[in-house]
N, C-alpha and C positions, 0 to 999 in steps of 0.2 A: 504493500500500500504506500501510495507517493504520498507524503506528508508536506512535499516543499516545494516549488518549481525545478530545484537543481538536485534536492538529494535526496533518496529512498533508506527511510531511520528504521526499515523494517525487516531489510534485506539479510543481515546476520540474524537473525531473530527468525525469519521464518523459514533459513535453512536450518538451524537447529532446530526447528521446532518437528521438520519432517523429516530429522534423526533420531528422532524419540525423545528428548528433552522437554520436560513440561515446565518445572518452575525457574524461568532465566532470568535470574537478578543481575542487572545494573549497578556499578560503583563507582562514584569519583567524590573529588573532591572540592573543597572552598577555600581557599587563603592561604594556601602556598607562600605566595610573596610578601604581603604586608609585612610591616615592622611590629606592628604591636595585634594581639586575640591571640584564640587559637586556631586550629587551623577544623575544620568539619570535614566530617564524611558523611554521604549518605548510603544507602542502599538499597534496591527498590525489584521488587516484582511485581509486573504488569500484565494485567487481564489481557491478552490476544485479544478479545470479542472488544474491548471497551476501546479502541483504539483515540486518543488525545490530539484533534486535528490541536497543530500549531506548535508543538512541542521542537525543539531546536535546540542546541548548543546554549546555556543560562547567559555567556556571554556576549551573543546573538541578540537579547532582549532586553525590552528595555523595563523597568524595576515594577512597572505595573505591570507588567505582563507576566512577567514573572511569578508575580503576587497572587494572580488569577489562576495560573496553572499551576501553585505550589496547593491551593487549594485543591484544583481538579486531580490533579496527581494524587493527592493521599485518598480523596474518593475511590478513586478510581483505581488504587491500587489493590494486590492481594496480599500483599505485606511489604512495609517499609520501617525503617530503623534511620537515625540520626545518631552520631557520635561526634565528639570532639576531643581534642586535646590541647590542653592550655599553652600557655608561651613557656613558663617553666621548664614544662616537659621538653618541650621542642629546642630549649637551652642546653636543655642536659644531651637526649638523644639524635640531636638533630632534623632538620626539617622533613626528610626525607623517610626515617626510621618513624618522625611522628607522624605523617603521614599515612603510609602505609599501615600503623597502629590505631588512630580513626578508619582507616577502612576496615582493617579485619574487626574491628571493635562493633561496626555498623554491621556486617553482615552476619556477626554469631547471632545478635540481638533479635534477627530478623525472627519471627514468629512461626517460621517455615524453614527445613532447609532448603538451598535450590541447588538445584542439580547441575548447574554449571550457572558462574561468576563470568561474568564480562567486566573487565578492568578496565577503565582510561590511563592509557601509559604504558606502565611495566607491570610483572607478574607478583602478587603479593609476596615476602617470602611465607614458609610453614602455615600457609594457607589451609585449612586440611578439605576443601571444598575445592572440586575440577573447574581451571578457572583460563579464560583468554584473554591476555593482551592485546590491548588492540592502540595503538600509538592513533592522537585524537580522537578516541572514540568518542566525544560527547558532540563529533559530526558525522557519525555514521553508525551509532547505534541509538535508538529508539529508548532503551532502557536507561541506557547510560546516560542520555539527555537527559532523560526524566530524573534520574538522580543528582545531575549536575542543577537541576533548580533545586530540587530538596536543598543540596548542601548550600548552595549558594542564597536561598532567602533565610536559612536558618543562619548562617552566620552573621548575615546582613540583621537580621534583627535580634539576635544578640548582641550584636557591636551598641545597636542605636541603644536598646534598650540601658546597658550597661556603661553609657558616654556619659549618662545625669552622673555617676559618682566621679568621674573623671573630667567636668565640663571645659574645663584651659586649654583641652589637645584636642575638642573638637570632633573626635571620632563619628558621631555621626553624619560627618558630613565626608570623611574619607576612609573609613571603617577600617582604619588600620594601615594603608597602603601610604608609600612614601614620597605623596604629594609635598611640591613645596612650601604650603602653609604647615604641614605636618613637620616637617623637616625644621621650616624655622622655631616652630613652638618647641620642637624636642631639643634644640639649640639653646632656646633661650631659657626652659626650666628644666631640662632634662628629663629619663622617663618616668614613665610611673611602674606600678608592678603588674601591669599586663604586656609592658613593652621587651618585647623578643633583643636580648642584651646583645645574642650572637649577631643579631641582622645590625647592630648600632655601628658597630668598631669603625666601618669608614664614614660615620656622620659625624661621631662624638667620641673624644678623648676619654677612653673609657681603659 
């Protein structure tokens, strides 16, 4: 099923599906880059039958639209799972390790197991679930979109929600990312304790 004028998000999806694979969950992530949160993962199994016209790549869309199908998605899904991992963590192990730790974290959680994982990127490690790498999959897999808006409005609105206690750095206006208002605020007071210390070293004398 064509979802988009250019791209078909159903094409990996409904050859597994006519290998005998029934529950294919989708996994990516949210905030990799910023300097300060943590970083989210989501994870998501979606009904074949209920298929989500509009669905795309989260960074594709724009924050309401987003918003509308973060709803539709969890309707519409047959199980989904959100995890995160703080900036701490992601100090200690790395962004990469914490990553990959929101993901496997989001799809134990899941309320089902599924029968094979579709990854955005690289392959989980000690994943214990049959799983594919697919390098940008959250533009050529259907599920993996759908979990790339879970993670991406759930971190977006935990940034917003969590910037009242932090209001000087502004977060909900750059939710962590190293715009240059953000840059000069963390310049002139320095972080606070949700800011990722490892991402600072070439902004601030640390």
């Amino acid at each position: 099923m064509r979802l988009s004028e250019d791209e078909n998000y159903f094409e990996i999806e409904e050859k597994l599906l006519n290998e005998g694979y029934r529950f294919i969950c989708g996994v990516d992530e949210a905030g990799r880059g910023p300097l300060a949160g943590p970083v989210f993962a989501a994870a998501v199994v979606m009904d074949r039958k209920r298929i989500i016209e509009g669905v795309r790549d989260s960074k594709k869309l724009t924050p309401k639209k987003r918003e509308k199908l973060f709803e539709e998605i969890i309707k519409e899904s047959i199980a989904y799972s959100v995890a995160m991992v703080d900036s701490k963590i992601i100090d200690e192990i790395n962004i990469n390790n914490a990553t990959f730790l929101a993901m496997k974290n989001a799809i134990e959680n899941l309320k089902i197991e599924p029968d094979i994982v579709l990854v955005d990127g690289y392959e989980i490690p000690n994943l214990s679930f049959n799983q594919m790498a697919i390098i940008k999959g959250d533009r050529k897999s259907y599920s993996i979109a759908c979990a790339s808006i879970l993670a991406k409005v759930s971190r977006d609105r935990y940034i917003v929600e969590i910037s009242s206690k932090y209001p000087v750095y502004k977060f909900e206006k750059h939710k962590g990312y190293g715009t240059k208002e953000h840059i000069e605020i963390l310049q002139k007071y320095g972080p606070c304790e949700i800011h990722r210390i490892s991402f600072l070293k070439n902004i601030l004398s640390l």
